[in-house]
C-alpha positions in Angstrom: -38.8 -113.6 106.9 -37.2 -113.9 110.1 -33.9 -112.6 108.9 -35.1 -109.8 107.2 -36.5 -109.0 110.5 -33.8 -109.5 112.6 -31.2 -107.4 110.0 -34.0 -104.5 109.6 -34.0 -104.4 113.9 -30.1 -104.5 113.9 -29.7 -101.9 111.0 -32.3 -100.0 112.6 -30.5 -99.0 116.0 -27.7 -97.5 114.7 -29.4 -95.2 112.4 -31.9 -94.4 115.1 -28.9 -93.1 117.6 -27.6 -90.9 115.2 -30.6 -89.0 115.4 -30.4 -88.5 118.7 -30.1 -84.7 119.1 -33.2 -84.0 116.7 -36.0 -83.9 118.9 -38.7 -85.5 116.4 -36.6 -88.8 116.2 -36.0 -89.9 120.1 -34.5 -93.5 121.2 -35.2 -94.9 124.7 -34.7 -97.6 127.0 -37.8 -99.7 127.9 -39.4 -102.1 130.2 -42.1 -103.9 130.5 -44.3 -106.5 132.1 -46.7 -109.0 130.5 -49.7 -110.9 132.4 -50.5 -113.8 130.2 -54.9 -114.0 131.4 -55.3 -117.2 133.0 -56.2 -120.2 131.0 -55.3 -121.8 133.7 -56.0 -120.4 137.7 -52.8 -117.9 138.7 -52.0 -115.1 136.1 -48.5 -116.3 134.0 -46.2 -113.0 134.3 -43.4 -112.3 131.7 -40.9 -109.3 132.1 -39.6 -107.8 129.0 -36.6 -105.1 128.8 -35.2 -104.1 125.5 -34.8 -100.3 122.8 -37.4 -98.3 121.9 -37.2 -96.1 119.1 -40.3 -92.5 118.4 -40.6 -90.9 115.2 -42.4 -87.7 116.0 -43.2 -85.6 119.0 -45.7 -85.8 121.6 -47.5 -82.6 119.5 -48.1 -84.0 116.8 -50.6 -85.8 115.9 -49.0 -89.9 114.8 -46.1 -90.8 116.4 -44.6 -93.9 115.0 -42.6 -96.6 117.6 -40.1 -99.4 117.1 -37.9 -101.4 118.6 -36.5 -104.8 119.7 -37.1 -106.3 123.3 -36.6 -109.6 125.3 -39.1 -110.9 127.2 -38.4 -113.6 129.7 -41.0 -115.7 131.5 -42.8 -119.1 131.9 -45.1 -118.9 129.1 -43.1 -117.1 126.8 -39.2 -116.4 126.7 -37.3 -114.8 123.7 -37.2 -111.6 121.1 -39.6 -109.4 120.2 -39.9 -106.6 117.3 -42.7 -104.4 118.3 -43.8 -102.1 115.1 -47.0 -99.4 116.3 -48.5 -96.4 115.4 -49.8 -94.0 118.2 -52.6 -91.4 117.0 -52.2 -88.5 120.2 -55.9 -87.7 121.4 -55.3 -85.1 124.3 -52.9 -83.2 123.8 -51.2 -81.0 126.8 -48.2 -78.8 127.5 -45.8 -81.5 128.6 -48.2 -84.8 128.1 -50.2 -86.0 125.5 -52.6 -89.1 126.0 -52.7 -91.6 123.2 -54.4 -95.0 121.9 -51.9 -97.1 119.6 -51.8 -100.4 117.8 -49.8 -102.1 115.5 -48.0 -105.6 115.5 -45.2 -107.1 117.3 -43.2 -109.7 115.5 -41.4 -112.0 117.5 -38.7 -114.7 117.5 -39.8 -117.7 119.6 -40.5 -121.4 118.0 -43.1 -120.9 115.4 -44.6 -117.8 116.4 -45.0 -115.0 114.4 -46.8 -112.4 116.2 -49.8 -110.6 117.5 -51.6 -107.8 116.9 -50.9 -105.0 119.8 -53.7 -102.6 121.2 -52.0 -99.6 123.5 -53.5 -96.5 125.6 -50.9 -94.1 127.5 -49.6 -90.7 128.2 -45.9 -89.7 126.5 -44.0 -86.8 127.1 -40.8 -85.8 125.5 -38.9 -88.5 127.8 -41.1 -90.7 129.4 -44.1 -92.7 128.0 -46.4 -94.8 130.3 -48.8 -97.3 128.5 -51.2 -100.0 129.1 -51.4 -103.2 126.3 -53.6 -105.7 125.1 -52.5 -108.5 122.2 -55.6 -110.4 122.3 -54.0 -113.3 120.2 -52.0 -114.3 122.9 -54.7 -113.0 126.1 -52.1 -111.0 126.9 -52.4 -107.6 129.1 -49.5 -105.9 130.3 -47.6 -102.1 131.1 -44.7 -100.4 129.9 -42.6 -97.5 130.6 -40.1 -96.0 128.0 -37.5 -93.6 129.0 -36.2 -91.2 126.0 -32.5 -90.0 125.6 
């Protein structure tokens, strides 16, 4: 399973920069920090940097998101495959506010993964967005810059 994961992510990129001039496929460069909720007293951050991939415009009403991302940190260090689907609530002239979820497979020991909650505003190239993955207590933001 992990293979097939990491070959779909690797054949993925390249197909996704070849779209590059259509403007319903856009590919971006992301970042991102993760606040691990304290099991413990101090909040446990993790920064995350990695590809991020749109299929649809801010207009429209699903946008679909994928990507691959490392995330470095105490708690948790290695890849990640994000997969989510963003259903665009408000929509404006150049934003469009959004709640999202999907999954986000990931690379590190025996973990497989957590569901991913997300609420943010997108534009054609920037996309701002607050996260939740309750499996792993995990609250965090993210900016994505679109090509």
């Amino acid at each position: 399973m992990k293979r097939m994961l990491v070959l779909f992510a690797a054949l993925l990129l390249p197909l996704l920069l070849m779209g590059q001039n259509d403007k319903v496929l856009r590919v971006g460069i992301d970042a991102s920090l993760d606040c691990f909720l304290p099991s413990s007293p101090s909040v446990t951050p993790s920064f995350g940097l990695g590809v991020r991939a749109r299929v649809g415009r801010p207009d429209q009403w699903l946008n679909l998101l994928g990507g691959v991302r490392y995330i470095y940190g105490t708690r948790l260090s290695g890849i990640q495959v994000p997969l989510l689907l963003n259903l665009n609530l408000i929509k404006g002239r150049q934003v469009t506010a959004y709640l999202g979820g999907g999954y986000e497979f990931d690379f590190i020991g025996t973990y497989w993964g957590a569901a991913k909650f997300q609420v943010g505003l997108a534009g054609s190239h920037c996309d701002f967005r607050l996260f939740y993955k309750p499996y792993q207590a995990d609250l965090g933001a993210g900016f994505t810059y679109y090509f």
